[in-house]
Residue, then its C-alpha position, 0 to 999 in steps of 0.5 A: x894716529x892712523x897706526x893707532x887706528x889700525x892697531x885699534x882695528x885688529x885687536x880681538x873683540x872685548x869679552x863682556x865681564x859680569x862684574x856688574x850684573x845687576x848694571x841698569x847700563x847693561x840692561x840698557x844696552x841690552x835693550x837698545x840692541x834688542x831694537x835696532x842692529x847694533x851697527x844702527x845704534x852706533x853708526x848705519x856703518x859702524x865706523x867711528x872717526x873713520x875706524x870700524x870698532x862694531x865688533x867691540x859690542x859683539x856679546x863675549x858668549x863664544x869667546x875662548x876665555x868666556x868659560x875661565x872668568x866665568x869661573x874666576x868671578x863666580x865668587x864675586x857674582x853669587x854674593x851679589x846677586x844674592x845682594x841684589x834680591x836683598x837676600x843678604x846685608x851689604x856688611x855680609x856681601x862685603x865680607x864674603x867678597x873680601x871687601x871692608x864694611x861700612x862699619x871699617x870705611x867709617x872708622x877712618x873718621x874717629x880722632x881720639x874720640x872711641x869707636x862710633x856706630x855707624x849707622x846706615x841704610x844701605x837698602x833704601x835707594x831712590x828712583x829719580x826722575x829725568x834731570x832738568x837742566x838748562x843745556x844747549x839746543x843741540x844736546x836737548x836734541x839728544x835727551x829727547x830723542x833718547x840718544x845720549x845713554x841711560x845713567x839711570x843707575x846713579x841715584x839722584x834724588x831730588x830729596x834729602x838722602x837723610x832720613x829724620x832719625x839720623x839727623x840726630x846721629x853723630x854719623x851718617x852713610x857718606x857713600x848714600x849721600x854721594x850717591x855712589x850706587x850699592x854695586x861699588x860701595x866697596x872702600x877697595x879702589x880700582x887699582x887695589x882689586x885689580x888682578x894685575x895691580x903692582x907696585x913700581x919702586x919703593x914708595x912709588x903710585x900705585x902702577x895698574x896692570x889693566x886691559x890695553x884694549x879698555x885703555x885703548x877704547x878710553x884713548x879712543x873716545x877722547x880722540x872721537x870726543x875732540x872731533x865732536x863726536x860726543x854721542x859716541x864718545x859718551x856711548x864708547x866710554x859708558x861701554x868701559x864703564x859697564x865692562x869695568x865697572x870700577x876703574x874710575x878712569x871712564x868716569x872722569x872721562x864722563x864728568x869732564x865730557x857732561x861738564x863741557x855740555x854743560x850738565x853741571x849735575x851729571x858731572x858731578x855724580x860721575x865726578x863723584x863715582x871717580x873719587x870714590x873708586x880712585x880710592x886714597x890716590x884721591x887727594x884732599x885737594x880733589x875732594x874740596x873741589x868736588x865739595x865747592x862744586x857741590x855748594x855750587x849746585x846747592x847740594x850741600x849733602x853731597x858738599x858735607x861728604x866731599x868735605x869729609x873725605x877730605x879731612x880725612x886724606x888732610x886732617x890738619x887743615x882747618x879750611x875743610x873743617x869750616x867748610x864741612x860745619x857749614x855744610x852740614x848746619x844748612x841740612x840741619x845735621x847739627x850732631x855732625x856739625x858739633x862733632x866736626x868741631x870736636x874733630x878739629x879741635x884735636x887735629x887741626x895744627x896750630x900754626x894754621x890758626x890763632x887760639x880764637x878759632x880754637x876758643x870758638x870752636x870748643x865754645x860751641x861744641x862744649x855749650x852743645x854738649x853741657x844741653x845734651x847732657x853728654x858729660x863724656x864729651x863735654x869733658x873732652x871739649x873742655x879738656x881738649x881746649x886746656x891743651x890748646x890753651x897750653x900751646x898757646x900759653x894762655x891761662x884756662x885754670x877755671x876750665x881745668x877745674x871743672x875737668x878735674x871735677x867732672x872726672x872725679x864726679x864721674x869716679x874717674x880718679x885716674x883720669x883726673x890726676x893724670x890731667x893735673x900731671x899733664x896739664x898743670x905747672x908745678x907738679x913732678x914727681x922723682x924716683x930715687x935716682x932723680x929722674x922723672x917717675x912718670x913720662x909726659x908726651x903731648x899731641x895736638x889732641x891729647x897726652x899720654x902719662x905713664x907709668x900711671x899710678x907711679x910705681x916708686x915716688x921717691x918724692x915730689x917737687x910741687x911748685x907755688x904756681x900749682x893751684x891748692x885745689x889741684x893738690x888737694x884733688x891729686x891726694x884725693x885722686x890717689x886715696x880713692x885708688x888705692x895708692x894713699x902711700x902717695x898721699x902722706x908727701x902731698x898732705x905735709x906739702x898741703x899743710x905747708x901752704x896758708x889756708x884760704x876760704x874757698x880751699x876749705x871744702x877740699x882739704x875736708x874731701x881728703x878726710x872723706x876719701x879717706x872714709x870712702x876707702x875704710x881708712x877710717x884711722x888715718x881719717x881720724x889721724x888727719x882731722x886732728x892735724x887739720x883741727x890743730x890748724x885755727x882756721x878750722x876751729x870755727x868749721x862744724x862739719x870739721x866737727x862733725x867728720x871728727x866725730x863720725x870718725x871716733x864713733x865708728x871706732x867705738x870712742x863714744x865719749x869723744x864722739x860726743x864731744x865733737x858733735x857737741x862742738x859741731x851743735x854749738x856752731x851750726x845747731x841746724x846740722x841735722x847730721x850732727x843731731x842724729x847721730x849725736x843723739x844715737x850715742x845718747x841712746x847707746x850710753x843710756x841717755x834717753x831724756x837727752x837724746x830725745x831733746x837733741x832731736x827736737x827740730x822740725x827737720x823732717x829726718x829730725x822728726x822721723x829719728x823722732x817718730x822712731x824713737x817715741x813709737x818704739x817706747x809706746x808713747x804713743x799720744x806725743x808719737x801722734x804729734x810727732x807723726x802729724x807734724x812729719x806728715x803735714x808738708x806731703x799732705x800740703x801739697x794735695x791741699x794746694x793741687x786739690x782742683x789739678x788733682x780732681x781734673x787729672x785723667x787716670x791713667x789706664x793702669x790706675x783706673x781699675x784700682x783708682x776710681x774717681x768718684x772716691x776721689x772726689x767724696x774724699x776731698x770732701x771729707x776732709x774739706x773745712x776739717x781741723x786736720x786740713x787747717x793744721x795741714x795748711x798751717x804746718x806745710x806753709x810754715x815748711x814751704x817758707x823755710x823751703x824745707x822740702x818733703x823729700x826725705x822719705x820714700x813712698x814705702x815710708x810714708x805709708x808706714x807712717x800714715x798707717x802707724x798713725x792711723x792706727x794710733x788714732x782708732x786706738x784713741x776713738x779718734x775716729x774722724x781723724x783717723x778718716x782724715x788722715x786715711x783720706x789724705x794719705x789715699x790721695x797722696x801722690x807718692x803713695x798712690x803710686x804703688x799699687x800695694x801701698x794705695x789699697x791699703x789706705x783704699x780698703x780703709x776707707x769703708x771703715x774709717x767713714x763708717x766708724x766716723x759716720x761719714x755715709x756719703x764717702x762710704x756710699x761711694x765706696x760700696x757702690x764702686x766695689x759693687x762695680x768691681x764684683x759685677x765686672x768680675x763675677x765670673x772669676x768667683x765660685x758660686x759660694x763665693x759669689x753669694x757671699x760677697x754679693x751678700x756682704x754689700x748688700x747689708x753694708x748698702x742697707x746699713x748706709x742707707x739706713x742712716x743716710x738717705x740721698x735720691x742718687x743712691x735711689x737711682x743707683x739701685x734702680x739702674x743696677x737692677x735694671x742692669x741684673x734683673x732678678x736680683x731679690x737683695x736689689x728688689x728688697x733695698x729698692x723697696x727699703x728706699x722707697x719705704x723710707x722716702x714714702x713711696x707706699x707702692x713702689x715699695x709695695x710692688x718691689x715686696x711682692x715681686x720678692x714674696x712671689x719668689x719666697x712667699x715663706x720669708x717672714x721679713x718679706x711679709x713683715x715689710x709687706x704688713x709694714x707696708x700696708x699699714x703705712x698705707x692705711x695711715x695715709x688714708x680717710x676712715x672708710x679707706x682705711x678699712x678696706x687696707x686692713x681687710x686685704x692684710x687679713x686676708x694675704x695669707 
């Protein structure tokens, strides 16, 4: 040991690298120096365990080599610095430096499963406050007086490193939940980016070739450490530390030391660091330790991380996985929890658990991803539970249905006749040598089948125990990939079999993918082999594709036919109808075309709505058209009160105003048409016939036609119920265009049909509106209009009279005050009600701006001479002696 020592003694001083020059730990050292005397901070005689090593904390400036590592590391030191004052991304410090992203480092957990983006927030670090633990008194000495060494570059927060957006992501940054500082967050470990790194014999560890002085400062804390010197074996090892910044050796020096002292926490961030620099010469082994003691702390973020490097040095065991889930549940990163069981399901081996493990897991990860929604994974789930259920020979036949299902849903037909070639027994396809076409290979997670499509078949071997759903579905699969001569072998195989119920649906699917791809021969060519089979004869949708398919080929009277058929066995099958009566229409039949249309299905009523308008007759058009439109107009009948309280919306509330809303609701309340109304749309909602056919584009051409029907009748009122009903009608007020129609219409309407109080309340809304937008107009248009509202105002209040339409006028006047229409219907009002006076002071304020109108004088002697009405005989005479004399 004192050879050692001697050793130790004459080698050179150490040069101080600027690997880290943002270290918080070489600022601390630079601050303790700037203090005290270096020797103080060591010893007051610099000697440490009986060896003088002051001169290894000399500054490395005037050391000969300082100016060549200054030049070596200046292409490290740049980016980071740049790094450091946030002036680059770290993914960009990373590929300046020649480092692997976190983008790279993440992809190591992706089984099977596609590239997932990780997202995560390299920038957001946490200052911590002082740790608080329980340690002997002797070390609570250190921590107070500040001896032991600043760490305060390792982040410890006392708060979840998860921000709440991420908790709903299937990744987050695993380096920010170990705490591992910006600085060396690079994936390459120490003795990957050491300079003199090599490899010693073929398949050997990794051999580093690093600085004997560091080593032998590292061999010397330990011995110093043993003697009880922990302060400077902790001072002496930080020093490597901030020389050396990634070699992972010092940490575990520092965690093994601060796990002695009975810090649990500090040994278990430096534990970490030296984890993550050793790199992949870290076992999974190593990483479960740190996991345990994680837990342990109750730090079950740092434990979720551990477990997941774990897995992915040793992906095959099951007790990392568990572990993981675990963790991640008690932080609530349920998303990672359910992928974490979709990883295991595909990589753990079988022979480590039994199939209720397996059975578990997928039941959860599917059930999760059926709520989510996510129809991708949980097609994988349940595909990747078939495949565990075949190494475990136990029957998931239903799950293998609802994959192929979902895949040929989801238009993936490739994927879904490979999962019957791999998954399912019975099924081989041969070339003509004999040998097999495709080649199957099997893993823990999936398969592989190629070639696929096969490119020569030369026939297939199907076995009974292959379920007829599936063949079906593989002759709908090849159909739909352009491979339908595939198909005719699997059919003759098909029709060979007994034909049960439940099978019937999918053997007339062949007959639509037939259709789907325009063949439409073969598709006529197979129903007739399938309606030679009795099972058949009874089925009307049998009927029905038979005939679709004569009448694209122009056979008519055959297509006719096969309706027929298909009308006699199921007279509700709408389809059916229609297009059986457009053939009727076609040969000339029209009579018996419109017969086959009568049905109160609503797309019944809107081929018959078409059918009738476009042969003018228009009164049983109106019928037709009033029975289509009953079950949309039922609903503001059963919503009228919820429709009433609704709070615009602020797009709508220019163009909807609520005061006409209401005055319609009115209108049509107590009226013929609302009892029509709730009788037909009752009888609908009984029948659950829903009224969703049509779009709101539709539905407004057929209020319209309507409408315009009724006018043409002199049906007024009608007609105002019908444009009342259709401006409250969701679907139509949902665009713009198609609400101010029926808007517009409803000045009319009500005034044709003498309905005041809804036209009163039009006029004063749209006197609104062009008060509010009066500087868009030019003054001639301005007047004009202004002129239009005021004679359509005093042509309702000439026929109708109410005190609000009184207060209405006068708070618009007080609001554009000398406005001579305003003066004169405020006088009008006040004339009819009574109120000589009022009337009288509104004329003259109006004949002082134009003494020459002679309607102005004509009310004003009108005026005068109700007021003489009113009054005794010798009143009366004055009266008429001041009309004489006004001019």
């Amino acid at each position: 040991m004192e050879d050692n020592c001697e050793e130790l003694v004459n080698l050179t001083p150490m040069r101080v690298r600027r690997d880290s020059v943002q270290s918080t730990i070489a600022d601390y050292l630079a601050h303790e120096a700037r203090r005290c005397s270096q020797s103080d901070h060591l010893e007051s005689d610099g000697i440490i365990g009986e060896v003088n090593v002051s001169a290894f904390f000399e500054p490395s400036g005037t050391s000969a080599s300082a100016a060549g590592e200054t030049t070596d590391n200046f292409e490290f030191n740049e980016p980071l610095e740049r790094f450091m004052r946030n002036e680059i991304a770290y993914n960009e410090f990373m590929q300046m430096t020649g480092g692997v992203g976190l983008d790279e480092e993440e992809a190591g957990y992706d089984v099977n499963e596609g590239n997932i983006k990780i997202f995560s927030d390299s920038s957001q670090s946490v200052e911590i406050e002082a740790e608080k633990e329980s340690s002997p008194d002797v070390y609570d000495d250190f921590a107070e007086s500040g001896e032991i060494p600043s760490t305060s570059f390792i982040i410890e927060s006392p708060i979840s490193k998860i921000a709440p957006h991420e908790r709903s992501l299937e990744e987050v940054d695993e380096d920010r939940l170990l705490g591992i500082p910006l600085e060396l967050r690079n994936s390459e470990s120490f003795g990957e980016t050491a300079p003199g790194a090599k490899v010693a014999g073929f398949g050997g560890e990794r051999r580093m070739k690093t600085n004997k002085t560091l080593d032998a400062l590292i061999g010397q804390a330990n011995v110093i450490y043993a003697k009880g010197q922990t302060k400077e074996a902790l001072t002496m090892l930080l020093e490597v530390i901030r020389q050396e910044p990634r070699n992972p050796e010092p940490y575990r020096q520092v965690a093994d030391i601060y796990n002695d002292l009975n810090r649990p926490q500090k040994s278990l961030q430096y534990g970490l660091l030296a984890a993550h620099l050793n790199g992949s010469r870290t076992s999974a082994v190593e990483w479960a330790d740190l996991g345990d003691y994680a837990l342990k702390l109750d730090k079950n973020e740092e434990a979720a991380a551990c477990y997941g490097r774990a897995i992915r040095a040793d992906s095959s065991n099951h007790f990392y996985y568990e572990k993981r889930i675990n963790a991640l549940e008690k932080v609530g990163l349920n998303v990672l929890a359910m992928r974490t069981r979709f990883m295991a399901m595909q990589s753990v081996d079988r022979g480590q658990v039994d199939f209720e493990w397996f059975r578990n897991m997928i039941t959860i990860a599917a059930d999760h991803y059926i709520k989510m929604n996510d129809e991708e994974k949980a097609i994988a789930a349940l595909e990747t539970f078939v495949l565990r259920s075949r190494e475990y020979n136990r029957d998931a036949t239903e799950q293998h249905k609802t994959v192929v299902r979902l895949l040929m849903n989801s238009h993936r037909f490739e994927d879904a006749s490979k999962s019957v070639f791999a998954l399912c027994p019975g099924i081989t396809a041969l070339d003509e040598m004999g040998r097999f076409a495709v080649d199957i290979k099997y893993n823990n997670a999936s398969y592989t089948v190629r070639p696929f499509p096969p490119e020569k078949v030369h026939r297939f071997v199907v076995g009974e125990s292959l379920p007829t759903i599936f063949l079906a579905r593989l002759v709908i699969c090849f159909i739909r990939l352009g491979r339908k001569d595939l198909a005719p072998t699997l059919v003759d195989k098909l029709f060979e079999r007994a034909i049960v119920p439940e099978d019937q649906q999918v053997y007339l699917d062949i007959a639509r993918a037939y259709h789907a791809v325009d063949c439409v021969a073969h598709a006529q060519k197979y129903m007739e082999h399938l309606l030679a089979r009795p099972h058949f004869l009874d089925v009307a949708e049998a009927w029905y594709l038979y005939g679709l398919f004569l009448s694209i080929r122009k056979k008519y009277e055959e297509a006719c036919e096969a309706y027929q058929h298909a009308l006699d066995l199921q007279p509700s099958h709408v389809d059916a109808r229609i297009n059986y009566s457009s053939i009727q229409q076609r040969l000339g039949m029209v009579d018996e075309a419109f017969e086959t249309l009568r049905e109160y299905d609503e797309r019944l009523l809107v081929r018959q709505a078409d059918f009738l308008f476009e042969r003018k007759r228009m009164d049983e058009f109106a019928r037709c058209v009033r029975m289509l439109l009953a079950p949309h107009f039922y609903e503001i009948y059963l919503n009228n009160m919820a429709l009433l309280k609704r709070r615009l919306p602020a797009s709508e509330r220019g163009t909807v105003y609520h005061g006409i809303r209401v005055q319609a609701f009115n209108a049509v309340r107590g009226s013929a048409f609302e009892k029509y109304v709730k009788r037909v749309g009752q009888l609908a909602a009984a029948e659950e016939r829903a009224p969703s056919e049509i779009t709101g584009t539709q539905l407004h051409d057929y209020c319209f036609k309507l409408l315009e029907t009724l006018l043409q009748q002199k049906r007024c009122l009608d007609a105002l119920h019908v444009c009342c009903f259709a401006y409250l009608q969701p679907l139509i007020s949902k665009s713009v265009k198609t609400l101010e129609t029926f808007q517009n219409l409803l000045l009319y309407c009500s005034l044709r049909a003498h309905v005041w109080p809804l036209a009163f309340e039009y006029l004063r809304w749209f006197h609104t509106l062009s008060v509010n937008n009066n500087a868009l107009l030019s003054p001639s248009d301005r007047d004009l209009l202004f002129t239009r509202i005021f004679n359509a105002m005093n042509f309702v209040f000439c026929h109708s009279q109410n005190v609000s339409y009184h207060r209405y006028i006068m708070r618009a006047l007080s609001r554009t005050s000398g406005s001579l229409a305003l003066q004169m219907i405020s006088g009008n009002n006040s004339l009819i009600t009574g109120a000589y006076r009022h009337a009288l002071g509104e004329y003259l304020h109006v004949w002082v701006q134009i003494p020459d109108n002679p309607l102005v004088c004509m009310l004003i002697g009108l005026t005068f001479i109700h007021m003489s009405c009113k009054k005794d005989i010798f009143s009366r005479h004055m009266v008429a002696l001041r009309v004489c004399f006004l001019s």
